[in-house]
VOKOL-843561 format. One record per residue (C-alpha): residue number from 1; x, y, z. Coordinates in nm, 2 decimals. Layout:
N
NODE, seq, X, Y, Z
NODE, NUM, X, Y, Z .
...
***
This chain:
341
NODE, seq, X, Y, Z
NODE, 1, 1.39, 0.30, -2.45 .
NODE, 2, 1.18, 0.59, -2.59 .
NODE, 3, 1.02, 0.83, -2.26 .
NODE, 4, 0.70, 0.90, -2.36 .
NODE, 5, 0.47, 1.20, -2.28 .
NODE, 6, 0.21, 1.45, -2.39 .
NODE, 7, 0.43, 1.58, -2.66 .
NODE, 8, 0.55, 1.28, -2.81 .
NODE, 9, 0.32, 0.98, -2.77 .
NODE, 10, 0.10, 1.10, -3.07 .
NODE, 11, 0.41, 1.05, -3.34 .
NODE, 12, 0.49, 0.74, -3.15 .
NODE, 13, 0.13, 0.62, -3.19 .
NODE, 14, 0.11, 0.68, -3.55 .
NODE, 15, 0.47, 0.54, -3.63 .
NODE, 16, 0.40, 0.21, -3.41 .
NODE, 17, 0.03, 0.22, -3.61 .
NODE, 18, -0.20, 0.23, -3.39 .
NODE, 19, -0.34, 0.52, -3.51 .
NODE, 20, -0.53, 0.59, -3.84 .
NODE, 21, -0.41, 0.81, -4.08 .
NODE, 22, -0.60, 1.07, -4.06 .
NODE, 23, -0.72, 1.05, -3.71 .
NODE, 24, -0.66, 1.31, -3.48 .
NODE, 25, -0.59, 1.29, -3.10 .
NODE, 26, -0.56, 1.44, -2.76 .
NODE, 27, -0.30, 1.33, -2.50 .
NODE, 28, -0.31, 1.47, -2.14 .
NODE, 29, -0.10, 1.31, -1.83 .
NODE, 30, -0.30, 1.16, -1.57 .
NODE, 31, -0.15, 1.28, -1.22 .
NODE, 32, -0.20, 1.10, -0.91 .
NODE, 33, 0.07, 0.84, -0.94 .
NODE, 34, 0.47, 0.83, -0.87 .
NODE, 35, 0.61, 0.48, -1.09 .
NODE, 36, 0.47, 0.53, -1.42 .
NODE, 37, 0.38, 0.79, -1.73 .
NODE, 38, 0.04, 0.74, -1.76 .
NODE, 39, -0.11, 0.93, -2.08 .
NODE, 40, -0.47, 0.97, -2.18 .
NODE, 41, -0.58, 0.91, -2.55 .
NODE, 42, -0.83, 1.08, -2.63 .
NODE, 43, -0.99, 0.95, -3.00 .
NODE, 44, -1.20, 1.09, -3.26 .
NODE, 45, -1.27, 0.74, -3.41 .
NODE, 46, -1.29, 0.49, -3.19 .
NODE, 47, -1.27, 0.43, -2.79 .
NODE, 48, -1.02, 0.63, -2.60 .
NODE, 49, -0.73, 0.40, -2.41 .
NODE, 50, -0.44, 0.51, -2.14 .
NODE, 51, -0.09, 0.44, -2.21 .
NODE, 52, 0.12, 0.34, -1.96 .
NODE, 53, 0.52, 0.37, -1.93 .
NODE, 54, 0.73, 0.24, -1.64 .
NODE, 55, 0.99, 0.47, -1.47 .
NODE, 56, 1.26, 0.37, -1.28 .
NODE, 57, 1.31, 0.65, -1.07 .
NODE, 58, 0.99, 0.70, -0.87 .
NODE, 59, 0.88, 1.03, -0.84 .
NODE, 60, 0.87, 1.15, -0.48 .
NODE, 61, 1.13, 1.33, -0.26 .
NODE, 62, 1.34, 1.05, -0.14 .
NODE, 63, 1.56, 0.79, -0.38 .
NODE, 64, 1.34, 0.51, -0.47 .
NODE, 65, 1.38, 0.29, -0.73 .
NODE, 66, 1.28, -0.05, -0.89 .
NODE, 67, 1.34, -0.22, -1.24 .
NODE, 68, 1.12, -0.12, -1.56 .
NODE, 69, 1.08, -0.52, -1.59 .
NODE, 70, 0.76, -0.47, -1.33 .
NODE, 71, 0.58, -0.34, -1.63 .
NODE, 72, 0.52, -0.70, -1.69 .
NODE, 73, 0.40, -0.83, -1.38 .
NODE, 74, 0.16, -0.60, -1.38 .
NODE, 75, 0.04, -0.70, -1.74 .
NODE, 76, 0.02, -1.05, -1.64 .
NODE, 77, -0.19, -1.00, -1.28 .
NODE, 78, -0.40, -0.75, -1.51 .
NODE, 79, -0.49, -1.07, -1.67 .
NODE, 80, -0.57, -1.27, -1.40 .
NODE, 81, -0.79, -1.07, -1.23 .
NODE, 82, -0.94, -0.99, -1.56 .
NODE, 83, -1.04, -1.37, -1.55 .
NODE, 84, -1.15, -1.33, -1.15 .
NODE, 85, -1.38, -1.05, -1.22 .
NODE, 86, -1.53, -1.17, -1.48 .
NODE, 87, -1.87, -1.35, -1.28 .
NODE, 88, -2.11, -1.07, -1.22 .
NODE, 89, -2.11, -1.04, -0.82 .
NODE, 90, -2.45, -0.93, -0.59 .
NODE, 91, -2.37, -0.59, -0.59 .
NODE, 92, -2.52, -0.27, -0.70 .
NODE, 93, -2.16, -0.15, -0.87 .
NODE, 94, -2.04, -0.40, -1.18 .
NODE, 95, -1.68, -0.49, -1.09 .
NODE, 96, -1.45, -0.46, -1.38 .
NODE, 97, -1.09, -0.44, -1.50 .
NODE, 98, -0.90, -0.24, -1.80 .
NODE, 99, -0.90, -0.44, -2.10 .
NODE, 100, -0.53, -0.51, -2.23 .
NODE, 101, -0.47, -0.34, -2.64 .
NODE, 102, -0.17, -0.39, -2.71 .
NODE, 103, 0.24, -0.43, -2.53 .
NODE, 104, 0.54, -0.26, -2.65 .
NODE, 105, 0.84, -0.48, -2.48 .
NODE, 106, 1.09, -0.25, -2.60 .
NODE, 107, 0.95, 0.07, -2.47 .
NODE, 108, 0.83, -0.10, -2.14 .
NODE, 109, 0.48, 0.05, -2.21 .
NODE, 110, 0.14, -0.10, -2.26 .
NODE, 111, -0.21, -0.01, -2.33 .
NODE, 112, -0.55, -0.04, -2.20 .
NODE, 113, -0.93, 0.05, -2.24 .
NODE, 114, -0.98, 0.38, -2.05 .
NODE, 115, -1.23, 0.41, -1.75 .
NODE, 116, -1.58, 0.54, -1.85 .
NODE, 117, -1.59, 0.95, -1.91 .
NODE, 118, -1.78, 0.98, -1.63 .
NODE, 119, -1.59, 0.82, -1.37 .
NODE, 120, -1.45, 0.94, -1.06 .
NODE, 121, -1.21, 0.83, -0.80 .
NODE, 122, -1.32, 0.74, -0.50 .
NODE, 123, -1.00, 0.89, -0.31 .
NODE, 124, -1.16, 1.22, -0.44 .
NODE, 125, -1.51, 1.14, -0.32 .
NODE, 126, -1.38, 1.04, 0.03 .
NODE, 127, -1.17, 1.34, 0.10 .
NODE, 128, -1.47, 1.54, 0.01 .
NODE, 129, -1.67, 1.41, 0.26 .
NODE, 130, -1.84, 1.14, 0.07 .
NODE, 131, -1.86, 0.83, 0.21 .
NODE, 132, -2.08, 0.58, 0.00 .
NODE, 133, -2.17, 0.24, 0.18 .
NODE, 134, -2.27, 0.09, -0.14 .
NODE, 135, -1.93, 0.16, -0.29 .
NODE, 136, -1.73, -0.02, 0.01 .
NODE, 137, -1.99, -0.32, -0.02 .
NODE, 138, -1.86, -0.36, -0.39 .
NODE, 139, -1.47, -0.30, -0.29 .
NODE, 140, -1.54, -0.60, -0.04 .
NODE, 141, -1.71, -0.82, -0.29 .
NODE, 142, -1.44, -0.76, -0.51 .
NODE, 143, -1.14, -0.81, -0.33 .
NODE, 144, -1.29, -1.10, -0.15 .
NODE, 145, -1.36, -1.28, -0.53 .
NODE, 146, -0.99, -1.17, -0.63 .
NODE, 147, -0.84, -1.39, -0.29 .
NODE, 148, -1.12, -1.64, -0.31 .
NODE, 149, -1.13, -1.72, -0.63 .
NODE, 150, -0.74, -1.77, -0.64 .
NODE, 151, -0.69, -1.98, -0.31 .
NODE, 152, -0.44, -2.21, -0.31 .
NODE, 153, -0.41, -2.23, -0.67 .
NODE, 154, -0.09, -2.41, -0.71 .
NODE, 155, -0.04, -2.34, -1.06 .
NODE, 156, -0.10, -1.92, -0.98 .
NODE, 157, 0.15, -1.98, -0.64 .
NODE, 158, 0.40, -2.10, -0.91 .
NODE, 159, 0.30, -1.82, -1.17 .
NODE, 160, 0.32, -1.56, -0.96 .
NODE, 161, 0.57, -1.70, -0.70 .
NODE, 162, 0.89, -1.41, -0.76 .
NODE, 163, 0.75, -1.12, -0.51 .
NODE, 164, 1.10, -0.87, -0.57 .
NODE, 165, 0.86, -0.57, -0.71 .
NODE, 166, 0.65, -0.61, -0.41 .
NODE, 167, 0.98, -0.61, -0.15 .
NODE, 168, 1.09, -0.30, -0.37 .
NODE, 169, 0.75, -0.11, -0.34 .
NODE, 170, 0.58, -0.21, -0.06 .
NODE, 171, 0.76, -0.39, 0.19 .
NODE, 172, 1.09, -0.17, 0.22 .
NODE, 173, 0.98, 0.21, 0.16 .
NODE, 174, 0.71, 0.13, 0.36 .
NODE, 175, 0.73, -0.15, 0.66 .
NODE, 176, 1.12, -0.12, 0.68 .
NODE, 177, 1.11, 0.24, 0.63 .
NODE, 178, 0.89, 0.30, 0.94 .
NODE, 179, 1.10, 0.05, 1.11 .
NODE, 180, 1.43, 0.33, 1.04 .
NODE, 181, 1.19, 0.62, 1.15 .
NODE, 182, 1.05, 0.41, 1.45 .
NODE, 183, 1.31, 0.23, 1.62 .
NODE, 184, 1.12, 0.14, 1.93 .
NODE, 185, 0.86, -0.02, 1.71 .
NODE, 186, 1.15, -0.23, 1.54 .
NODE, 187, 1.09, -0.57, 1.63 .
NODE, 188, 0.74, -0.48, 1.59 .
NODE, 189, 0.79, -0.43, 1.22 .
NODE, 190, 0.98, -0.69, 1.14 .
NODE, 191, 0.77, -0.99, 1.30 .
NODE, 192, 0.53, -0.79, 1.09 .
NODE, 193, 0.76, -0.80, 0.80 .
NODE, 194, 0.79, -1.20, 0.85 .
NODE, 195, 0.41, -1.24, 0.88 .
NODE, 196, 0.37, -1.12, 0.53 .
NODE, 197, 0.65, -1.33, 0.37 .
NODE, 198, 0.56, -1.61, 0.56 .
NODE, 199, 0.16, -1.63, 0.47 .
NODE, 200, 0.09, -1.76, 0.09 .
NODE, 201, -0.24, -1.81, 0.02 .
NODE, 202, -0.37, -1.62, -0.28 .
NODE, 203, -0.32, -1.33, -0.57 .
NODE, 204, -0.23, -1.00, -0.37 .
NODE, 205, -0.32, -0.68, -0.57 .
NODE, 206, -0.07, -0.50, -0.36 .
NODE, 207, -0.21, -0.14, -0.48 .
NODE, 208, -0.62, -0.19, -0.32 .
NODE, 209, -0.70, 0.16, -0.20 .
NODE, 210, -0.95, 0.43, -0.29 .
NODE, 211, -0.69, 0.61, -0.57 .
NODE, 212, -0.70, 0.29, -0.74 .
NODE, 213, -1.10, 0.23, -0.77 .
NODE, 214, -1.26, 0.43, -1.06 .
NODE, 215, -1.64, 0.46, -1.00 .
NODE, 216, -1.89, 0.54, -1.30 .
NODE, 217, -2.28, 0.55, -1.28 .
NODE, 218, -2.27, 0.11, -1.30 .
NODE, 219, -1.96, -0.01, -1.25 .
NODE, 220, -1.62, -0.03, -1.00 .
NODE, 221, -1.26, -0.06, -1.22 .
NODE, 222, -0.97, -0.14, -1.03 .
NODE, 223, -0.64, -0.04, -1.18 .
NODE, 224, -0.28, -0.07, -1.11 .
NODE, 225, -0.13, -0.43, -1.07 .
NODE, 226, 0.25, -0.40, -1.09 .
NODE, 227, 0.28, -0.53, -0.74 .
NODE, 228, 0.05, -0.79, -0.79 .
NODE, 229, 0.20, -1.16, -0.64 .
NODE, 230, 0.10, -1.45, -0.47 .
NODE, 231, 0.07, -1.38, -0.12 .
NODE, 232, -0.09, -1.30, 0.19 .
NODE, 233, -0.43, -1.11, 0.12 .
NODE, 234, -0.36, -0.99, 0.46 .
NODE, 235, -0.14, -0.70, 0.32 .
NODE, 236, -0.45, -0.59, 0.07 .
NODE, 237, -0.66, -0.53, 0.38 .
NODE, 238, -0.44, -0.38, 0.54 .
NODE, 239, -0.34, -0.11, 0.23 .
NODE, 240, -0.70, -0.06, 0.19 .
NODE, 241, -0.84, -0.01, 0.52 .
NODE, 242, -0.54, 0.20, 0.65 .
NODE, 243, -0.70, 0.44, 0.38 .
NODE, 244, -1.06, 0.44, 0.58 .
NODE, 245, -0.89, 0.49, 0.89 .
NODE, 246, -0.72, 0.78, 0.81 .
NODE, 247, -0.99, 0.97, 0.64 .
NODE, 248, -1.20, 0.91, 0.99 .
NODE, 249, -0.90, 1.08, 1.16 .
NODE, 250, -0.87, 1.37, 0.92 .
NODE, 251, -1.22, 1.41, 0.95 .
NODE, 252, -1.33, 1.39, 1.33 .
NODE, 253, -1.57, 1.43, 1.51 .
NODE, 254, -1.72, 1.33, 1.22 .
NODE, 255, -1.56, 1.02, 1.15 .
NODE, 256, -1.84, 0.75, 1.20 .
NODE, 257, -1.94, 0.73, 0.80 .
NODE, 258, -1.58, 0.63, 0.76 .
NODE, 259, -1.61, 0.37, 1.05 .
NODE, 260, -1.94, 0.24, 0.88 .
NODE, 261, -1.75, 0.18, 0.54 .
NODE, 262, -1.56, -0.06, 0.72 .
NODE, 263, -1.81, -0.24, 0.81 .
NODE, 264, -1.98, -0.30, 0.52 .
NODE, 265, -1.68, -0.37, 0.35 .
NODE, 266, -1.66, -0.67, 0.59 .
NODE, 267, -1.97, -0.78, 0.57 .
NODE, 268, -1.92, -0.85, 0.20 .
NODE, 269, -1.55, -0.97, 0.20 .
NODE, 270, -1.65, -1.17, 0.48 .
NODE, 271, -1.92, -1.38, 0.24 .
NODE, 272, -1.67, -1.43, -0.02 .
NODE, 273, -1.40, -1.57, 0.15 .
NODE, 274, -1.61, -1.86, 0.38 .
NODE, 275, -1.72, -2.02, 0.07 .
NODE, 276, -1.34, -2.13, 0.06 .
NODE, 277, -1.18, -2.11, 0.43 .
NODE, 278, -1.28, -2.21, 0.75 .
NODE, 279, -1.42, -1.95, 1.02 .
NODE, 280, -1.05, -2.07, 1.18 .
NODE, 281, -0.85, -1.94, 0.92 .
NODE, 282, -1.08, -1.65, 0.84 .
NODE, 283, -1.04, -1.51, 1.19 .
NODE, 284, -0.60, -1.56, 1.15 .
NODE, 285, -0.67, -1.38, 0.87 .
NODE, 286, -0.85, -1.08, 1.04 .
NODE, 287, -0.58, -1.07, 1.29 .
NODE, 288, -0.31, -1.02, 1.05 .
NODE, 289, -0.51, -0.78, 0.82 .
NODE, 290, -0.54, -0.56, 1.14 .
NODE, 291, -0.17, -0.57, 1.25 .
NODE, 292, -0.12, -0.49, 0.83 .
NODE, 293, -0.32, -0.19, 0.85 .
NODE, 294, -0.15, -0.06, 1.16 .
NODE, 295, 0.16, -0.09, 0.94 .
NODE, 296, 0.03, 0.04, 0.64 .
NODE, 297, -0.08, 0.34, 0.77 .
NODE, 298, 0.22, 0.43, 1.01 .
NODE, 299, 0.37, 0.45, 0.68 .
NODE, 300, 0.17, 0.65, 0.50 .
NODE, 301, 0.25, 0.86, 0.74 .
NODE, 302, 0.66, 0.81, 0.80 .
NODE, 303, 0.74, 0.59, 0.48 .
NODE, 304, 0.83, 0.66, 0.12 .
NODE, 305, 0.48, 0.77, -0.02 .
NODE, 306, 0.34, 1.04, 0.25 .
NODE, 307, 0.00, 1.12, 0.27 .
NODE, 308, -0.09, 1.48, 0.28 .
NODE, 309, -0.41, 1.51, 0.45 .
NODE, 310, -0.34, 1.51, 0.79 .
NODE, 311, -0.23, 1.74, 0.99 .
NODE, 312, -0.05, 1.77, 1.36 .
NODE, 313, -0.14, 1.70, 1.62 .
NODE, 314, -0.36, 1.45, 1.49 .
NODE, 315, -0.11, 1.26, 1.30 .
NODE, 316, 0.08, 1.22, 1.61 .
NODE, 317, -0.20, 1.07, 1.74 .
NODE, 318, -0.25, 0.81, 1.51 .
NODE, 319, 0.10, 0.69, 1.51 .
NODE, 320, 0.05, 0.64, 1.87 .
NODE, 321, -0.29, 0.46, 1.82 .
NODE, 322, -0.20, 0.24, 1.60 .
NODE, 323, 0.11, 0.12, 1.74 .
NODE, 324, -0.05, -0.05, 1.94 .
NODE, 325, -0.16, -0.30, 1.69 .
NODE, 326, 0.15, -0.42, 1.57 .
NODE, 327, 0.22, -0.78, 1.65 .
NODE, 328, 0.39, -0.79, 1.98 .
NODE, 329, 0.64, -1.06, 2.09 .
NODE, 330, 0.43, -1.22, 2.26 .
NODE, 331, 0.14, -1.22, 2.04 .
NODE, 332, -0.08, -1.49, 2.11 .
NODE, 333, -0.32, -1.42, 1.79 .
NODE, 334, -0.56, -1.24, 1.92 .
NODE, 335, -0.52, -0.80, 1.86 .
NODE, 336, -0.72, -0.57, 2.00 .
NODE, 337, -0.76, -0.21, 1.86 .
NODE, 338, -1.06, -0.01, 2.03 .
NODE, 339, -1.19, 0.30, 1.86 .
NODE, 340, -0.99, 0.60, 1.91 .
NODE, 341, -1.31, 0.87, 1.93 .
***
């Protein structure tokens, strides 16, 4: 396996060629990420593209690991929600994915059509103090398309049925690794752990948070699919609205804008998923999101991949506030989590 970067991917360009002869190029590394090489093409002739590498040690402090072979996955749920975004939604913000170029099995690398030049990422906007209502509207229309338009699809259950990248970069650096820094909250964490195995009920993204939606003047891409499976959608709430909640506790008193993108990310999710469940299994699914953001955002806090935006003694705080919303053992299916300011 040839390691790319800046200083190489040029020469491997040309000798693989997909480059013309006399074409020159720029390559920079996008940062921001910790399981891949990601490189920027920059083209004279033609449209720029990102190349992207796996890595099988991930790069932050503590040992973490998983197989190159996820590149693949991710290739493959790239597609499908290529084909679920595909209907233009009612949105002001065009949902869109990268367009696959081109796979190198090999080198365990692929590439894809780059985001517009003018995009930004809406992890940026938010911890600037930014907090765009139409933007959340779109990431609820979106994700709700991605879980409606896949529910119960037998054929995508069997497709995307192996979920070992998932348990390798979700589930154990961050529900069981909270569980090892938490001990009281234990049982907690592993009826929550059961909850998400259990559930199966359409494509999970896995990755749906703010540093994985690229906003330009039209349009919302959504990047990053390696733990992509068939699942419960539960988790994506959860690993997108843990994101919102934190930002409205690194930023009270004035946290309400953050509390308002919730809501209009609800509003829209909510009107894509009741064209294909009942209110019934709607309001399960509520439930379970909120115990899954509880969990995702303990461990942003205590797992693998820290957060480093807030501060003591407000992340100690949190932890206690949303504790609380972890299923308890005798959870009758009903979780309440009142505002904390």
């Amino acid at each position: 396996m040839q390691l790319l970067d800046e200083t190489n991917a040029e020469e491997y360009l040309r000798t693989k060629g997909h480059l013309g002869s006399g074409e020159t190029v720029g390559v920079r590394e996008l940062v921001g990420g910790v399981s891949n090489v990601v490189l920027h093409v920059a083209r004279t002739e033609g449209e720029s593209f990102i190349l992207k590498q796996a890595r099988e040690q991930l790069r932050v402090a503590d040992v973490w690991t998983c197989s190159v072979e996820r590149i693949w996955r991710e290739v493959e749920v790239l597609d499908e929600c290529a084909k679920l975004t595909k209907v233009d939604g009612k949105s002001s913000l065009r949902a869109e994915t990268p367009r696959l170029l081109f796979e190198d099995r090999d080198n365990y690398l692929y590439a894809m059509t780059a985001a517009p030049s003018d995009h930004v990422v809406w992890k940026d906007e938010l911890l600037a103090g930014r907090a765009r209502a139409e933007v959340a509207a779109a990431c609820g229309e979106l994700l709700g398309r991605l879980h409606s338009g896949s529910w119960h699809e037998e054929k995508l259950a069997r497709q995307l049925d192996d979920r070992q990248f998932f348990d390798e970069l979700r589930i154990d650096p961050f529900y069981r690794q909270i569980a090892c820094e938490h001990p009281d909250l234990e049982p907690a964490i592993t009826r929550l752990i059961d909850s998400v195995l259990r559930e199966r009920h359409c494509l999970v993204h896995g990755d749906f948070s703010p540093k994985n939606l690229l906003l330009s003047e039209q349009s919302l891409m959504l990047i990053d699919f390696e733990v992509g499976h068939y699942g419960d959608p539960a988790f994506d709430l959860g690993f997108f609205l843990s994101h919102l909640m934190l930002k409205a506790f690194c930023f009270a008193p004035l946290h309400e804008p953050y509390f308002e993108l919730t809501k209009n990310f609800w509003t829209h999710y909510r009107a894509q998923m009741l064209s294909v469940i009942s209110a019934a299994e709607y309001d399960a699914l509520v439930q379970r999101a909120i115990q899954n953001t509880a969990g995702c955002a303990l461990a942003r806090l205590d797992g693998k991949s820290k957060i480093d935006y807030l501060e003591e003694p407000r992340a100690s705080k949190f932890v206690s506030y949303v504790a609380r919303c972890l299923p308890s053992r005798q959870h009758t299916g009903k979780t309440s989590c009142r505002r904390p300011m």
